[in-house]
C-alpha positions as a printed NumPy array, in Angstrom:
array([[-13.907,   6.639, -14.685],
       [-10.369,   6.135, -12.941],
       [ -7.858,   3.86 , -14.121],
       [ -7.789,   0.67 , -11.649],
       [ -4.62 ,   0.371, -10.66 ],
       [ -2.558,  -2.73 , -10.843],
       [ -0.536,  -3.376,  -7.324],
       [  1.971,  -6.02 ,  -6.725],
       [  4.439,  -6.858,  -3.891],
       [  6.592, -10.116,  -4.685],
       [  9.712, -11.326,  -4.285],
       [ 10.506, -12.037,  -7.921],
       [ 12.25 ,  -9.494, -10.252],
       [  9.89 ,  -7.694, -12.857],
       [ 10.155,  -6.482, -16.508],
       [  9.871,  -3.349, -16.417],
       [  9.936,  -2.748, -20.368],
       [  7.165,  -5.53 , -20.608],
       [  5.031,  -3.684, -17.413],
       [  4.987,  -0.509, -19.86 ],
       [  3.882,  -2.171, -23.177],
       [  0.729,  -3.725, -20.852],
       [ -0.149,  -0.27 , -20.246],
       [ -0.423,   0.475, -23.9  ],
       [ -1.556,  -2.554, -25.434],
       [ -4.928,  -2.541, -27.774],
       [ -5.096,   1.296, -26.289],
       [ -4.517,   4.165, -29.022],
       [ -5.653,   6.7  , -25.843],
       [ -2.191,   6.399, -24.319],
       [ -0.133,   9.282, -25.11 ],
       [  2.588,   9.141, -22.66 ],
       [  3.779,   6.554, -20.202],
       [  5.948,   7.765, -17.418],
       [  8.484,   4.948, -15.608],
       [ 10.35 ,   5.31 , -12.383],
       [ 12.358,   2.122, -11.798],
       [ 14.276,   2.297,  -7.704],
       [ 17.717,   0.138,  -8.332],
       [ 19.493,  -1.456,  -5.548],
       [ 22.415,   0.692,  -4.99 ],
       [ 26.209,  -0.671,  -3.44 ],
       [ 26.849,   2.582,  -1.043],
       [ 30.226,   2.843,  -2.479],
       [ 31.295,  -0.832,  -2.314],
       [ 29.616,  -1.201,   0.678],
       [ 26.434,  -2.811,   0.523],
       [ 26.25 ,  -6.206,  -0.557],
       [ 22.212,  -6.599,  -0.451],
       [ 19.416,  -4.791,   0.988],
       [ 16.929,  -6.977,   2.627],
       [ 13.294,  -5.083,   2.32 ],
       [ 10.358,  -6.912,   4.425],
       [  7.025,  -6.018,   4.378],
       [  3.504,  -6.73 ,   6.443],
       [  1.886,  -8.698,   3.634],
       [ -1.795,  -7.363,   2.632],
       [ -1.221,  -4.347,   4.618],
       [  1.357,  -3.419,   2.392],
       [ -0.684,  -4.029,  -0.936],
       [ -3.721,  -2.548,   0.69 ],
       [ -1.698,   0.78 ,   1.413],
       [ -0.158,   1.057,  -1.843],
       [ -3.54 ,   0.287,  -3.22 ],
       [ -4.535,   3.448,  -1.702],
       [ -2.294,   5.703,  -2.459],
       [ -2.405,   4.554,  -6.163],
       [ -6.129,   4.886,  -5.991],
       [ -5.547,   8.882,  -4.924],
       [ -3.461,   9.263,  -7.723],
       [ -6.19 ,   7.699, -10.336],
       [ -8.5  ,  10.043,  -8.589],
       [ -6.235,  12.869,  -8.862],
       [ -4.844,  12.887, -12.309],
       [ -6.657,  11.398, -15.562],
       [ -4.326,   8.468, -16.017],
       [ -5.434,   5.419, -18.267],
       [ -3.497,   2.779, -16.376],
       [ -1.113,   2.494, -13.492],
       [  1.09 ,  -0.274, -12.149],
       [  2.835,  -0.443,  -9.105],
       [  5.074,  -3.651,  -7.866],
       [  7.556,  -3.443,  -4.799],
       [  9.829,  -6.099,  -4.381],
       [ 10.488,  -7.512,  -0.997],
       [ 13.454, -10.096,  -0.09 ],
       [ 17.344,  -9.932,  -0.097],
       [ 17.999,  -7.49 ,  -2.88 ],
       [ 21.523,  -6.962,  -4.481],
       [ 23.181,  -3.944,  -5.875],
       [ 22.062,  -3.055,  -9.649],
       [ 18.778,  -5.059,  -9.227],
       [ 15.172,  -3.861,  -9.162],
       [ 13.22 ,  -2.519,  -6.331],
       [  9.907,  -0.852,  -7.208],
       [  8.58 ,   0.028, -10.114],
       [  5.752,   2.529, -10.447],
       [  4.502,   3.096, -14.689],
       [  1.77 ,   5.553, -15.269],
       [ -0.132,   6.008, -18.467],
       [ -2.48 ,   9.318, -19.105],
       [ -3.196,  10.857, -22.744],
       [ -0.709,  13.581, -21.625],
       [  2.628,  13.254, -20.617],
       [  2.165,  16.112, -17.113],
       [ -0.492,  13.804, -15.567],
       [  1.521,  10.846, -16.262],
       [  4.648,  13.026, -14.52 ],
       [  2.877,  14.153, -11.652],
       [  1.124,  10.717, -11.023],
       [  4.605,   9.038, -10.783],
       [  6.235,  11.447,  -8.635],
       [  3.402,  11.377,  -6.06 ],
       [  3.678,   7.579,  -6.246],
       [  7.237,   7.592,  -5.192],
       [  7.052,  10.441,  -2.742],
       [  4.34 ,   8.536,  -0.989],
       [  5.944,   4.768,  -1.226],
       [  9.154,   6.117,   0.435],
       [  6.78 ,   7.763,   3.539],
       [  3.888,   5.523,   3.575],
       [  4.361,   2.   ,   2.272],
       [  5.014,  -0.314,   5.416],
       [  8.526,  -1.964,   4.298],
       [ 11.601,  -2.157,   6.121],
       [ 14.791,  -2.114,   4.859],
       [ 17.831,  -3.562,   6.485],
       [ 21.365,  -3.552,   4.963],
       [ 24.021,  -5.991,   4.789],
       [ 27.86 ,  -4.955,   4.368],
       [ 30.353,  -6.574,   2.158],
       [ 33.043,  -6.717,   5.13 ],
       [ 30.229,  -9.44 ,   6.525],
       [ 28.508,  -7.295,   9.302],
       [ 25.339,  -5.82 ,   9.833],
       [ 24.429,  -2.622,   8.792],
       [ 21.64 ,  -2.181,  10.331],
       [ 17.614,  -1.098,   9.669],
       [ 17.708,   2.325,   7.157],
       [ 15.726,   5.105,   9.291],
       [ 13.199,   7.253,   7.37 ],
       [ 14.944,  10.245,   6.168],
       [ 13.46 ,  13.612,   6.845],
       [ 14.04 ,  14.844,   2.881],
       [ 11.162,  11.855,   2.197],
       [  8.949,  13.323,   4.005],
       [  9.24 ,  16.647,   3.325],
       [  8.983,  16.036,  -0.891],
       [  5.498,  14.173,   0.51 ],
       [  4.347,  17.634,   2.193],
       [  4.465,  19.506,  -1.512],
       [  1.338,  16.788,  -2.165]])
């Protein structure tokens, strides 16, 4: 039976630490628990906050799907994805995506499918805003996303 996944799109920072000890709690079938935290990042002293928005429940039902292919996929023994949404500054967390298996190359795989997929798929749209006080814009897909999704 697959893992059901746990999905989560808020505006609130997460633990990331305590996300990964849920996944192993009461569970001596856990061998390896793979993390992939995305950071806020300043573009050189550029960026003073990245403002992600979202379509709320489409975006949780998408990245309910695509976390549902991976539990199909690999045999994982828990999953968790949350996506923050909201003014984001540099240094702070993004997404996190932790996946638990009995074997550390499912748990690998899983994760790195997860992220390939969140960066093509997941309906959030990121818009940047400078230190010097301007705009900098909405971030355009990049074509290197989508072709680490093709290996899939």
């Amino acid at each position: 039976m697959a893992a059901e996944p746990v999905i989560r799109v808020q505006r609130d920072n997460f633990d990331a630490a305590a996300e990964s000890a849920r996944l192993t709690e009461d569970r001596t079938d856990v061998g390896a628990v793979v993390t992939f935290t995305g950071l806020c990042r300043d573009e050189n002293g550029t960026l003073s906050a990245l403002e992600l928005e979202h379509y709320p429940g489409m975006a949780e039902a998408e990245i309910g799907r695509i976390a549902r292919q991976a539990t199909e996929r690999w045999p994982l023994t828990g999953l968790t994805v949350i996506h923050r949404f909201g003014k984001i500054a540099p240094g702070e967390n993004i997404v996190l995506v932790a996946a638990a298996s009995s074997h550390r190359q499912a748990s690998f795989e899983a994760a790195d499918f997860l992220m390939d997929f969140l960066k093509t798929r997941a309906p959030f749209w990121k818009k940047e805003h400078r230190t010097d006080g301007s705009d900098g814009g909405w971030v355009e897909a990049k074509q290197a996303d989508d072709t680490a999704a093709e290996r899939w």
